[in-house]
Each structure stands twice: as structure tokens, then as C-alpha cells.
Backbone as XML, in Angstrom:
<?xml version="1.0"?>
<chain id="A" units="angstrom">
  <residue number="1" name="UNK">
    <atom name="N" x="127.250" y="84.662" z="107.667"/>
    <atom name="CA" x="126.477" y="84.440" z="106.471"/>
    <atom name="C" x="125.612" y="83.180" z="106.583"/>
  </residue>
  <residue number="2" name="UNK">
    <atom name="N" x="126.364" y="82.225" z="107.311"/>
    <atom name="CA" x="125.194" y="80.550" z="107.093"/>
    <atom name="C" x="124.602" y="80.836" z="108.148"/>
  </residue>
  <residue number="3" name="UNK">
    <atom name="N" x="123.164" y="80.449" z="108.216"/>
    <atom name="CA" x="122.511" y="80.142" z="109.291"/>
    <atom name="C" x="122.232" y="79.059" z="110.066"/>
  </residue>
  <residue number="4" name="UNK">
    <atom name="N" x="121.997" y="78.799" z="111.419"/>
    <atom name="CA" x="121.742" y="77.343" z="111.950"/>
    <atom name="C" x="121.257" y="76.403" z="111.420"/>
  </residue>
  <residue number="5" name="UNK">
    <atom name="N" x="120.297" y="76.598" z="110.177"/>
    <atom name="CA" x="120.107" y="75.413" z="109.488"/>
    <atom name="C" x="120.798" y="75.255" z="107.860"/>
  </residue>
  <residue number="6" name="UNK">
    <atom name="N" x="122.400" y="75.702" z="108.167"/>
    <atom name="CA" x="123.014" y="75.506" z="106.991"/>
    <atom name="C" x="123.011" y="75.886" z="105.685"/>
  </residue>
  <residue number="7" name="UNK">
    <atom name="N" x="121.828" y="76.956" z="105.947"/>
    <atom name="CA" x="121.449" y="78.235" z="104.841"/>
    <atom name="C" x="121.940" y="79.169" z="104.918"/>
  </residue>
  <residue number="8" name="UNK">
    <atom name="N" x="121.758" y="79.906" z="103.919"/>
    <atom name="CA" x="122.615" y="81.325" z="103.484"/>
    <atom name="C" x="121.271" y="81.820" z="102.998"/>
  </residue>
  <residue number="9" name="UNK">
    <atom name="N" x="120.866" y="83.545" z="103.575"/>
    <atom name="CA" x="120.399" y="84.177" z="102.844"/>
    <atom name="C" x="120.462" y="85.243" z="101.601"/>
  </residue>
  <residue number="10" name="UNK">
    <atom name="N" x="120.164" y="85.501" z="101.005"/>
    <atom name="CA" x="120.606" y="85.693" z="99.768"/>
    <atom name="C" x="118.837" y="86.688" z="99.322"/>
  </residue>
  <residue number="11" name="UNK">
    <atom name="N" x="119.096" y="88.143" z="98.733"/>
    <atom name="CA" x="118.028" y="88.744" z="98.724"/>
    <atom name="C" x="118.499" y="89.310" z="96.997"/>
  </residue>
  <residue number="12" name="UNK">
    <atom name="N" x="117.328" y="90.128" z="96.410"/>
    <atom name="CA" x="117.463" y="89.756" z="94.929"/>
    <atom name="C" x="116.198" y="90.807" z="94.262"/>
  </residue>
  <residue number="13" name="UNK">
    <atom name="N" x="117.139" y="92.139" z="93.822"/>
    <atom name="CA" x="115.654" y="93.007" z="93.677"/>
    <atom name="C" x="115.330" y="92.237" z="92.185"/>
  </residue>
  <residue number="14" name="UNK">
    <atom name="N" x="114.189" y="92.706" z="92.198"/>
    <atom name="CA" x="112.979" y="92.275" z="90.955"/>
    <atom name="C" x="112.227" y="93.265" z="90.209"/>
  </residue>
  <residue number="15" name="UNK">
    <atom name="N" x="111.870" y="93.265" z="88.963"/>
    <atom name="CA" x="110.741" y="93.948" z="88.666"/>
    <atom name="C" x="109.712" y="93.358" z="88.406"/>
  </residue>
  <residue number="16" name="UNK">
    <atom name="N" x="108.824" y="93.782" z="87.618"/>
    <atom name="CA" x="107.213" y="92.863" z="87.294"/>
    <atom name="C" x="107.235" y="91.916" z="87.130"/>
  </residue>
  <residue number="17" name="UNK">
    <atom name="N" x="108.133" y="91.870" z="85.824"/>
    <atom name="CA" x="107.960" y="90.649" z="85.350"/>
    <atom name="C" x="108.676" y="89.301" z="85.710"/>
  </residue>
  <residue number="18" name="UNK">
    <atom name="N" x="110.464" y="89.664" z="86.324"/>
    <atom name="CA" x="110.817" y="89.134" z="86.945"/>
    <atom name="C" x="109.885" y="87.831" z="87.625"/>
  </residue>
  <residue number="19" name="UNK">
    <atom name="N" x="108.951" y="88.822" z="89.133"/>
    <atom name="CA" x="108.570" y="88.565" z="90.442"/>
    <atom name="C" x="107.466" y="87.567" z="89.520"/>
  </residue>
  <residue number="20" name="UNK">
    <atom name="N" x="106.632" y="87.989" z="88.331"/>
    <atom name="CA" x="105.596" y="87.559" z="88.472"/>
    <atom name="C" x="105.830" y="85.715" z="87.436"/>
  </residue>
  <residue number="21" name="UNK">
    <atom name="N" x="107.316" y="85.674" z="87.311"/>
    <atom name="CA" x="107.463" y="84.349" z="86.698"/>
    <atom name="C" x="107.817" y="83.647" z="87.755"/>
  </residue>
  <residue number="22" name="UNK">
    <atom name="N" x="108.749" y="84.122" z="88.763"/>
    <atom name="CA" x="108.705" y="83.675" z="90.239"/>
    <atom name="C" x="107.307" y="83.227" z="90.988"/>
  </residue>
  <residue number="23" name="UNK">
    <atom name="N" x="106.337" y="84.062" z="91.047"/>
    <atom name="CA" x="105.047" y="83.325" z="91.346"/>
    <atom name="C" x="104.615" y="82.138" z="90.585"/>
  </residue>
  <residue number="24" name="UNK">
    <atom name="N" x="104.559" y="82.480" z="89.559"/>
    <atom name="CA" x="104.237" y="80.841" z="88.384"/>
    <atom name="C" x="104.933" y="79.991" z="88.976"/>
  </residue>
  <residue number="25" name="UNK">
    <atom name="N" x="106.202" y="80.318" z="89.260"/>
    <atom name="CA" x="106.811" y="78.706" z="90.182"/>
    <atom name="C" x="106.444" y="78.036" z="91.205"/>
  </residue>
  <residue number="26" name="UNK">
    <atom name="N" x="105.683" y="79.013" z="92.124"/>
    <atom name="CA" x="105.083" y="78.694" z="92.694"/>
    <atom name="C" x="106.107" y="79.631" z="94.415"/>
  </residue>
  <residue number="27" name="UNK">
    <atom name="N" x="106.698" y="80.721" z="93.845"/>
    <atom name="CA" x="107.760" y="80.745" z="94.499"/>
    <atom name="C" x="108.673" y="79.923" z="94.873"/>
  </residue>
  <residue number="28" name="UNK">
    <atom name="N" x="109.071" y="79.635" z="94.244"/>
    <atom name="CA" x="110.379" y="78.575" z="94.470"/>
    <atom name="C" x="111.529" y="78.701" z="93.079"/>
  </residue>
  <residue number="29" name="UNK">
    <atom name="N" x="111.423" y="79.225" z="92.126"/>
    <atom name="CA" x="111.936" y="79.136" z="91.249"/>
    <atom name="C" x="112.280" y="80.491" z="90.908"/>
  </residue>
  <residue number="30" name="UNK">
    <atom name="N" x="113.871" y="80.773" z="89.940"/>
    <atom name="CA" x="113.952" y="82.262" z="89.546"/>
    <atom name="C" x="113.617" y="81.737" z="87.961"/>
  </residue>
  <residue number="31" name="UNK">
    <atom name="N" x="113.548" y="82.826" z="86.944"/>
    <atom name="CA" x="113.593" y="82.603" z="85.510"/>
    <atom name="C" x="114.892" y="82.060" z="85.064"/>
  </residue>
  <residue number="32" name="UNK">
    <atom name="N" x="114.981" y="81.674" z="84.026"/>
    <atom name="CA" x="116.084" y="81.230" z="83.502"/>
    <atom name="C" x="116.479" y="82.708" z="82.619"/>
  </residue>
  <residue number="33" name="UNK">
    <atom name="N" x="117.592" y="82.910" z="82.613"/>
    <atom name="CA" x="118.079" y="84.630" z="82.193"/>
    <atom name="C" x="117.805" y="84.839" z="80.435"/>
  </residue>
  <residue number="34" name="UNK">
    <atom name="N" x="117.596" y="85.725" z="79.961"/>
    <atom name="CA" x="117.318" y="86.167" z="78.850"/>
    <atom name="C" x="118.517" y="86.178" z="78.090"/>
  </residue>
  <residue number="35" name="UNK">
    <atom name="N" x="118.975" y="86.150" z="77.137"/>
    <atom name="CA" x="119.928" y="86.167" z="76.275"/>
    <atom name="C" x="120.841" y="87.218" z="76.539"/>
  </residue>
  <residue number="36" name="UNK">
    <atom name="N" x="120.746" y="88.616" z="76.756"/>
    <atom name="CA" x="121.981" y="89.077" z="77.045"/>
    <atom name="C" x="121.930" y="89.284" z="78.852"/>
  </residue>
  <residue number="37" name="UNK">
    <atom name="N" x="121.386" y="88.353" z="79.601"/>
    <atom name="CA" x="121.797" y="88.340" z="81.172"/>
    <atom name="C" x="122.485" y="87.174" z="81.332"/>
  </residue>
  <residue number="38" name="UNK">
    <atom name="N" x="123.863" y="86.927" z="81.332"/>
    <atom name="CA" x="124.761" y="85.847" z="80.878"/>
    <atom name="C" x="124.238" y="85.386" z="82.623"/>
  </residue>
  <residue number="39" name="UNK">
    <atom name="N" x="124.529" y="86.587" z="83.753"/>
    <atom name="CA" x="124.582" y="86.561" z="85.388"/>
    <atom name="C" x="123.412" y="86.078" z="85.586"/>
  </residue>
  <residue number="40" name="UNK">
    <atom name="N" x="122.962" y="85.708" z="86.714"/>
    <atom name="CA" x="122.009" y="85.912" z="87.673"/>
    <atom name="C" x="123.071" y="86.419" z="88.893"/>
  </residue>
  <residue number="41" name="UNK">
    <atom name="N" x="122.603" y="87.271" z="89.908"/>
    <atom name="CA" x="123.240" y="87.672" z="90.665"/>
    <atom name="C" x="122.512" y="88.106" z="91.677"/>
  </residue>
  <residue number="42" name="UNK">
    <atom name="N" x="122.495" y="87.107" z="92.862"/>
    <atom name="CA" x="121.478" y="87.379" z="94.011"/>
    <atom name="C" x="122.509" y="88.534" z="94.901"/>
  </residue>
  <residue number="43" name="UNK">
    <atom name="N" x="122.027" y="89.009" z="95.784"/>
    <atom name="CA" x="123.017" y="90.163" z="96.689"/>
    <atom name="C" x="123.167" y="89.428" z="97.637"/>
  </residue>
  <residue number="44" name="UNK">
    <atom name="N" x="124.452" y="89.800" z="98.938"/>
    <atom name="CA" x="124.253" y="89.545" z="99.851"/>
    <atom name="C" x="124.141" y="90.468" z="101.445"/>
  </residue>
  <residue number="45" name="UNK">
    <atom name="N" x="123.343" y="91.472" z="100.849"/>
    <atom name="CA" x="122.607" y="92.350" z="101.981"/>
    <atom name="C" x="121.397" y="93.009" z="101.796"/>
  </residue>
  <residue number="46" name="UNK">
    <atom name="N" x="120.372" y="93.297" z="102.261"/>
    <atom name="CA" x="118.543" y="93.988" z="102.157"/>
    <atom name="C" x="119.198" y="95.501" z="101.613"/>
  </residue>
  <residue number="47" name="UNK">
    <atom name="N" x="120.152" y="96.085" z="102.180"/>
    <atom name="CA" x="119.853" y="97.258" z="101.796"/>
    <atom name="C" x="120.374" y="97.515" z="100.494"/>
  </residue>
  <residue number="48" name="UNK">
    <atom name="N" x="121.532" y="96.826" z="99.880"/>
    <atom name="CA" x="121.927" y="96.843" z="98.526"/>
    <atom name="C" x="120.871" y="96.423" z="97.576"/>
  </residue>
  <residue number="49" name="UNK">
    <atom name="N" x="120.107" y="95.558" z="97.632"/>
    <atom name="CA" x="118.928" y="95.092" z="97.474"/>
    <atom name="C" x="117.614" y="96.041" z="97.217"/>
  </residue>
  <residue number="50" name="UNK">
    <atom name="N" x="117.738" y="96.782" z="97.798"/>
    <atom name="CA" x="116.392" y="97.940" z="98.113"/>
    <atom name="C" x="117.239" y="98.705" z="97.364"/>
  </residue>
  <residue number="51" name="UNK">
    <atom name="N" x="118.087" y="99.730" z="97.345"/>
    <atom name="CA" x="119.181" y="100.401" z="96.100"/>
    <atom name="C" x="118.934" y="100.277" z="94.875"/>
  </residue>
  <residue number="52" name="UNK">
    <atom name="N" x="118.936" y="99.172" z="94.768"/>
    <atom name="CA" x="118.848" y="98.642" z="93.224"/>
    <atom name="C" x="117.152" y="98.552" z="92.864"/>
  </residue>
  <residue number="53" name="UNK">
    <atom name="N" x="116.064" y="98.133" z="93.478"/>
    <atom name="CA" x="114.679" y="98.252" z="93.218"/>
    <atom name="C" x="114.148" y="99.679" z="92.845"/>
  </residue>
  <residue number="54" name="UNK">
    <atom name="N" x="114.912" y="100.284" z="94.029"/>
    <atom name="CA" x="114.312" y="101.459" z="94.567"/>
    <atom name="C" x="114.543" y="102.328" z="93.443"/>
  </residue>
  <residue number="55" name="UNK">
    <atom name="N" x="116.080" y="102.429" z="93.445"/>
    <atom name="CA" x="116.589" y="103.563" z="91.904"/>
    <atom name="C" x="116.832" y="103.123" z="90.802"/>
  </residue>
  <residue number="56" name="UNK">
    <atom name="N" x="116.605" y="101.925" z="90.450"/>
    <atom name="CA" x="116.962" y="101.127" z="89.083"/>
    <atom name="C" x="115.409" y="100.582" z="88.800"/>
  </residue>
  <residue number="57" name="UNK">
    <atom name="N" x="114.700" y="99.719" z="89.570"/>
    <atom name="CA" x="113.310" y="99.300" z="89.224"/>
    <atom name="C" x="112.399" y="99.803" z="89.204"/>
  </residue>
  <residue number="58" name="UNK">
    <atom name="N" x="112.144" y="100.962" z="89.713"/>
    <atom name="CA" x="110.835" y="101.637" z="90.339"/>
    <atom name="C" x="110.767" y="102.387" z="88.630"/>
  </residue>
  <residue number="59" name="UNK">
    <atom name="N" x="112.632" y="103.481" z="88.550"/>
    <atom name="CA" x="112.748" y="103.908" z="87.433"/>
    <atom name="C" x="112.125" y="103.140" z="85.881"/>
  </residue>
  <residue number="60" name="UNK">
    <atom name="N" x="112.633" y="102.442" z="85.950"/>
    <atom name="CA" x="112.564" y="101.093" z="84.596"/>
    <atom name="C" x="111.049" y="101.036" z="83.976"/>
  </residue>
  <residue number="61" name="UNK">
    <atom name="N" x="110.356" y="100.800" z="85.122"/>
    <atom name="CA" x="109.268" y="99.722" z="85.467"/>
    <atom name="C" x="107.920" y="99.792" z="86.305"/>
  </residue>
  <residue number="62" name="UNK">
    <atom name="N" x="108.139" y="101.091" z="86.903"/>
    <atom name="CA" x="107.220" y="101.496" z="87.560"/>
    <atom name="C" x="107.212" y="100.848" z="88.724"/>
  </residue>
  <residue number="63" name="UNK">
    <atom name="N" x="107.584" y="100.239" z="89.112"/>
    <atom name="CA" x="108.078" y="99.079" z="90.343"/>
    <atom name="C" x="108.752" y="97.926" z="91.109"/>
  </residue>
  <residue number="64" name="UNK">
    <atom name="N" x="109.397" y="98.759" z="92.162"/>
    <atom name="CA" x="110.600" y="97.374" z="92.780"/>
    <atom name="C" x="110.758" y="96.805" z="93.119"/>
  </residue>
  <residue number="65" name="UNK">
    <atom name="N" x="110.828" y="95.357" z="93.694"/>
    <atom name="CA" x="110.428" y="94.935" z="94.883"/>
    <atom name="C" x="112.037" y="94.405" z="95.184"/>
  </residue>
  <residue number="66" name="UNK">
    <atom name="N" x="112.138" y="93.847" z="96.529"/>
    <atom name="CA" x="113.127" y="93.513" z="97.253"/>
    <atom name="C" x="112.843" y="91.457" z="97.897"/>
  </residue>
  <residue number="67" name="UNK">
    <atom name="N" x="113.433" y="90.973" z="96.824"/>
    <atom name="CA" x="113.090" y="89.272" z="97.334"/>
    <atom name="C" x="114.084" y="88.908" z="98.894"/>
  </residue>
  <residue number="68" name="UNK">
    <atom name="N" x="113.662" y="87.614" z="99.539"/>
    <atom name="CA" x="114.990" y="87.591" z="100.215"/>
    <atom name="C" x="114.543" y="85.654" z="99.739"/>
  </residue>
  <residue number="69" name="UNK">
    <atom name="N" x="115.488" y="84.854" z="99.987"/>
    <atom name="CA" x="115.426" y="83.417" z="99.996"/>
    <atom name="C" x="116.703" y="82.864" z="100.406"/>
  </residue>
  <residue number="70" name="UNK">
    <atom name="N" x="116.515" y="81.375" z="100.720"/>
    <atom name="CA" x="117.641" y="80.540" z="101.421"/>
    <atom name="C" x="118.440" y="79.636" z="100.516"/>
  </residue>
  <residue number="71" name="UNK">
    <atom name="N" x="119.168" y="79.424" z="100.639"/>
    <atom name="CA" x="120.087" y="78.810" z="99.647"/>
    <atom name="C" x="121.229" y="77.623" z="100.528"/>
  </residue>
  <residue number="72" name="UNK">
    <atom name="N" x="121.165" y="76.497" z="100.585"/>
    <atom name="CA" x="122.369" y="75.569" z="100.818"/>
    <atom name="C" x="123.474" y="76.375" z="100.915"/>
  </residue>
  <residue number="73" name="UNK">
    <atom name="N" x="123.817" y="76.441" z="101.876"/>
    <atom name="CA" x="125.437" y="76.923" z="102.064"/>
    <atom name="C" x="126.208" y="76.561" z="101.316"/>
  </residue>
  <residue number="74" name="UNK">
    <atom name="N" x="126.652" y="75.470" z="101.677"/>
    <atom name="CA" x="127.383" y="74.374" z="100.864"/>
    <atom name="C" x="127.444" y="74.801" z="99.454"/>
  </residue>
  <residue number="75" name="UNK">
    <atom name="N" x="126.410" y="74.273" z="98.852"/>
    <atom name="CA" x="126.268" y="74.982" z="97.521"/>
    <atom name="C" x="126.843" y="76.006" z="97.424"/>
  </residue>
  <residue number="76" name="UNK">
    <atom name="N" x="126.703" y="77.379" z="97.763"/>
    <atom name="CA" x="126.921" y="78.780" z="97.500"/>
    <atom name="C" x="129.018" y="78.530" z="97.529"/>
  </residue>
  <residue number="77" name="UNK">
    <atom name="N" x="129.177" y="77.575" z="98.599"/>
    <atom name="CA" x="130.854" y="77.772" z="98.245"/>
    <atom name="C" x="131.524" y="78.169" z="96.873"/>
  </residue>
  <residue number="78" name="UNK">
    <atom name="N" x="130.570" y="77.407" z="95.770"/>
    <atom name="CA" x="131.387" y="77.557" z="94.421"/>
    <atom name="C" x="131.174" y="79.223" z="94.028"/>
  </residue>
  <residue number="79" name="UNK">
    <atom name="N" x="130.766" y="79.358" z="94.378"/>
    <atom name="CA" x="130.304" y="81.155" z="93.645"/>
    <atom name="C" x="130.753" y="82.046" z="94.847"/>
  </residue>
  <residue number="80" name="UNK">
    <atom name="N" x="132.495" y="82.724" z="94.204"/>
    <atom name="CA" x="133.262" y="83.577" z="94.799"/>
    <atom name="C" x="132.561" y="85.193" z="95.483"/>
  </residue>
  <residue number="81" name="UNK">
    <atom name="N" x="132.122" y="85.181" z="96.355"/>
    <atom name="CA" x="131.758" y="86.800" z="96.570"/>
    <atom name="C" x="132.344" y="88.213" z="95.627"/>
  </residue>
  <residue number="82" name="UNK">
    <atom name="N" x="131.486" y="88.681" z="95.213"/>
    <atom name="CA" x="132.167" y="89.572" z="94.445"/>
    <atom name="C" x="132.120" y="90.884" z="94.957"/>
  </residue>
  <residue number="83" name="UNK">
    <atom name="N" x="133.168" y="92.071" z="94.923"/>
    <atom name="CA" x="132.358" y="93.647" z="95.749"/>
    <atom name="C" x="131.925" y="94.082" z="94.312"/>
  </residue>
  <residue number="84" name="UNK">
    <atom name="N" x="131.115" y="94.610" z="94.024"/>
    <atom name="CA" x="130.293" y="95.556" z="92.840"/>
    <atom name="C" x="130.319" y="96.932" z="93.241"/>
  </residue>
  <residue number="85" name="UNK">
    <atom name="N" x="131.191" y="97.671" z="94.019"/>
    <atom name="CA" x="131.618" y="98.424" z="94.691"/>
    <atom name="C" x="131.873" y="98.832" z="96.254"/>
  </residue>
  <residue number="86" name="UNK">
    <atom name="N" x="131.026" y="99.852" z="97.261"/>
    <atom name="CA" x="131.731" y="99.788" z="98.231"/>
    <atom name="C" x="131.273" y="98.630" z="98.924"/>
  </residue>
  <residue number="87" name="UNK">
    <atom name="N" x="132.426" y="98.477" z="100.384"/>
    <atom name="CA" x="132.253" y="97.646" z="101.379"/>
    <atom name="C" x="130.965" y="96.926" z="101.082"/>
  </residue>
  <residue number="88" name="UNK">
    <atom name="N" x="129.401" y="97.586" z="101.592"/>
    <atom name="CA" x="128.633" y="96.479" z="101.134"/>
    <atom name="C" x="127.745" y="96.202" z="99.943"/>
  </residue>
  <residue number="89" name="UNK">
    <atom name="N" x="128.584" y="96.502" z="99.000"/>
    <atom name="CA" x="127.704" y="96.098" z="97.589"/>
    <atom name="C" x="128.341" y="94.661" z="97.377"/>
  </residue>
  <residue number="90" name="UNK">
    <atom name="N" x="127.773" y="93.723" z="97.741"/>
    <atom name="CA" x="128.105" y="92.243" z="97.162"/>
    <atom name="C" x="127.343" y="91.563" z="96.923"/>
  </residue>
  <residue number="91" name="UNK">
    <atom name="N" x="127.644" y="90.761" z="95.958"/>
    <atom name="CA" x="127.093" y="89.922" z="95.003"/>
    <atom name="C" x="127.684" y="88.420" z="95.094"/>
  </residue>
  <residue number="92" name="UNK">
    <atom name="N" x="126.655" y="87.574" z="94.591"/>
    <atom name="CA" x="127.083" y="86.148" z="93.955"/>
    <atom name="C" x="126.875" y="86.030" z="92.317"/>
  </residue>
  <residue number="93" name="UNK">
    <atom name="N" x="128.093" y="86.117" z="91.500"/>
    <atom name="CA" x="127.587" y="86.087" z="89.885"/>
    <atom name="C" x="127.220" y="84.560" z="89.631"/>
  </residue>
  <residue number="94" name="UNK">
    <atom name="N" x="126.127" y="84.120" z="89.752"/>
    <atom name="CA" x="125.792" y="82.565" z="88.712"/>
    <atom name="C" x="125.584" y="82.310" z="87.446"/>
  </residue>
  <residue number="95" name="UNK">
    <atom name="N" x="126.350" y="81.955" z="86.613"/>
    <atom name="CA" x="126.188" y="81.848" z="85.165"/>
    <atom name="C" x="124.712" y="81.294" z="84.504"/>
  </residue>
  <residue number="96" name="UNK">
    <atom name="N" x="124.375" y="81.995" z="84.056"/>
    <atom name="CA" x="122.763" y="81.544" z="83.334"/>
    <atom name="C" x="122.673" y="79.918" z="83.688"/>
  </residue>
  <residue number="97" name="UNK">
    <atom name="N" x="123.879" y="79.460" z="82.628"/>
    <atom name="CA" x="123.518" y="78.160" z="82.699"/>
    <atom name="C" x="123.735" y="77.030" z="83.761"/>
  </residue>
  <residue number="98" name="UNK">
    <atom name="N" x="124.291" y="77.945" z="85.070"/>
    <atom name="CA" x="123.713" y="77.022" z="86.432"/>
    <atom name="C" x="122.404" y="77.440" z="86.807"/>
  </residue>
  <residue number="99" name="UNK">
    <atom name="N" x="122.085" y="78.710" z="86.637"/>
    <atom name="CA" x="120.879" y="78.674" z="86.762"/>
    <atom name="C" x="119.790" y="77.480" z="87.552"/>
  </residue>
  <residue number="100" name="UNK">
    <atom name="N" x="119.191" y="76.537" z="86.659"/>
    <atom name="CA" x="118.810" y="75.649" z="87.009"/>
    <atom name="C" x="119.125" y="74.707" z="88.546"/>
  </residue>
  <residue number="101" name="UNK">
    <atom name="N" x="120.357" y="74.460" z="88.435"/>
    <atom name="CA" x="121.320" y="73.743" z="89.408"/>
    <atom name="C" x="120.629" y="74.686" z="90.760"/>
  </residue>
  <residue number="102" name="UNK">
    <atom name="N" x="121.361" y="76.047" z="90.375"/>
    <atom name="CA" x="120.836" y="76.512" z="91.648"/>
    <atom name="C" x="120.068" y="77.072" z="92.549"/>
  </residue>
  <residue number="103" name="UNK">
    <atom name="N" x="118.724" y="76.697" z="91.661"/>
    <atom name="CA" x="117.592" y="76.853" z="91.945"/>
    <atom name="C" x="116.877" y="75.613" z="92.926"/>
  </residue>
  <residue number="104" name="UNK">
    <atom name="N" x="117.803" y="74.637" z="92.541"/>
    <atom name="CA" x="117.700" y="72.952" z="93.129"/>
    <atom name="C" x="118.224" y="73.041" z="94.398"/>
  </residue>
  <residue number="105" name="UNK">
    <atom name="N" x="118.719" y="74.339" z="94.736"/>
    <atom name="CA" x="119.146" y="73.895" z="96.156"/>
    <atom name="C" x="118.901" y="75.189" z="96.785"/>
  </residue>
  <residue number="106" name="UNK">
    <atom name="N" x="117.149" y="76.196" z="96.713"/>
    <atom name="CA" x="116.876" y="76.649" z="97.434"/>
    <atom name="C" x="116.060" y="76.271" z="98.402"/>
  </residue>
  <residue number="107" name="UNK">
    <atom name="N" x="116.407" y="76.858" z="99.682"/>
    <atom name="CA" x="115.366" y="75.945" z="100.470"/>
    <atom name="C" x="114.409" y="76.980" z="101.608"/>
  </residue>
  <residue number="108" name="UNK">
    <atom name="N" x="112.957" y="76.437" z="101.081"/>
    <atom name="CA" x="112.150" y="77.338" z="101.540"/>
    <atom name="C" x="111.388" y="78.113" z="99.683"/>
  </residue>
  <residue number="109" name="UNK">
    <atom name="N" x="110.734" y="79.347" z="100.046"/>
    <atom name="CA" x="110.532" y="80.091" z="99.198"/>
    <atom name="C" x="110.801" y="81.437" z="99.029"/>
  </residue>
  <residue number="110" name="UNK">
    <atom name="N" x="110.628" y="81.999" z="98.065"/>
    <atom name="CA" x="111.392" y="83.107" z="97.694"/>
    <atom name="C" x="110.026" y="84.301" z="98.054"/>
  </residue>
  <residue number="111" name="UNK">
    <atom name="N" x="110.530" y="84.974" z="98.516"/>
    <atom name="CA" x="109.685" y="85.798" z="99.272"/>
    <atom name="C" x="109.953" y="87.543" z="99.404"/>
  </residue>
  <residue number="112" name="UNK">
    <atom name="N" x="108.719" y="88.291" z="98.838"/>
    <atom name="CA" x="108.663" y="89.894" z="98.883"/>
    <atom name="C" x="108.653" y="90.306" z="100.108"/>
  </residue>
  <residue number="113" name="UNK">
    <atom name="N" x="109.732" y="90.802" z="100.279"/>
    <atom name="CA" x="110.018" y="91.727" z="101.380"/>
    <atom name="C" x="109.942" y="93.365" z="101.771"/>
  </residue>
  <residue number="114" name="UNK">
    <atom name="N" x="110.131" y="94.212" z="100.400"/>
    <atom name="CA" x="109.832" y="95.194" z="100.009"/>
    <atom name="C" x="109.180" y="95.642" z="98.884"/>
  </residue>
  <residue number="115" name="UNK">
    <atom name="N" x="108.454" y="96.883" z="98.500"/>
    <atom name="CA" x="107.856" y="96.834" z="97.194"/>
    <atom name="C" x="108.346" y="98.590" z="97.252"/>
  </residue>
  <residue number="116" name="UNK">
    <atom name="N" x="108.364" y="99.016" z="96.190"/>
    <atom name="CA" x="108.691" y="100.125" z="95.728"/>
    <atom name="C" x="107.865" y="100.748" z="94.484"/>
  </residue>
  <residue number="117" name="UNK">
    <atom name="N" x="107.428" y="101.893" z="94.714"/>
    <atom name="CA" x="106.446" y="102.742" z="93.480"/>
    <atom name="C" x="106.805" y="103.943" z="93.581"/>
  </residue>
</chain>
């Protein structure tokens, strides 16, 4: 999971509006969650990732995309891996209100990897 420079990747489907408050940040930033998204919950594999754009966003929204970004290892220790079902459906749940916090310790930018229509 960590990489040689002590990062963890971490990928994160999106829809419109999502991606396009992520650009306002300049890519570097996620939104802060809406009132009933208590989670933020980045994945930790592309293809669970694409799953969720593909048959949940495209549906929704007319379109999915698939983020990937780096994250402090270190950091990520506090947030237990979760399975959201099989073998590789996993997740990191971050409570809204770290949010912020752990946005402070991505490193690099958050970046479209897939798009879905």
C-alpha cells in the first residue's frame, strides 16, 4: 500500500459536481461533505473505483469519473481499512469533520483517471 515516498494511493469515484469543486481547489482539495454524508470514503483499489462511477455515477448524473491521489501514510494509520464487501471492495471511512485535516496531508494532486458516460 505505501509507496517509496511514504505515500499511499488512494482513488475516489466522483460525479460533476463533486470533480468540479475539486478543480476550484485547484486540485488539491476534496469538498467538505454535505449534511447527510457524515463519510468521506476514498477506496483502496482503481477497479472498485471505476464500479462505483461506472454503475452508480454515470446512472445518477450522467457521468463518472475515477480520481486517484496520494496521501501521507502515516496519516492514513488512524483510519481502519474497512471491506464494503468482497475481498476487494475497501475503503477508508473519514468522518466529515476530519475532512479538512485530511486534506492537509495530501501530497501531490488529485487527478482524473477515468471518465464514464
Amino acid at each position: 500500500m505505501m509507496t517509496e515516498d511514504g505515500t499511499t494511493v488512494l482513488w475516489r469515484p466522483a460525479g460533476p459536481e463533486e470533480l468540479g469543486l475539486v478543480r476550484e481547489s485547484g486540485w488539491r482539495r476534496w469538498p467538505p461533505r454535505l449534511p447527510d454524508q457524515p463519510i468521506f470514503y476514498p477506496v483502496l483499489n482503481e477497479d472498485y473505483a471505476i464500479r462505483i462511477a461506472r454503475d452508480w455515477n454515470v446512472p445518477a448524473s450522467g457521468v463518472g469519473y475515477v480520481t486517484r491521489f496520494r496521501v501521507e501514510a502515516e496519516f492514513l494509520r488512524r483510519y481502519p481499512v474497512r471491506r464494503a464487501g468482497g475481498d476487494t471492495i475497501l475503503e477508508l471511512w473519514v468522518p466529515a469533520e476530519e475532512l479538512t485535516e485530511f486534506n492537509g496531508h495530501i501530497v501531490g494532486l488529485i487527478e482524473v483517471v477515468c471518465e464514464f458516460r
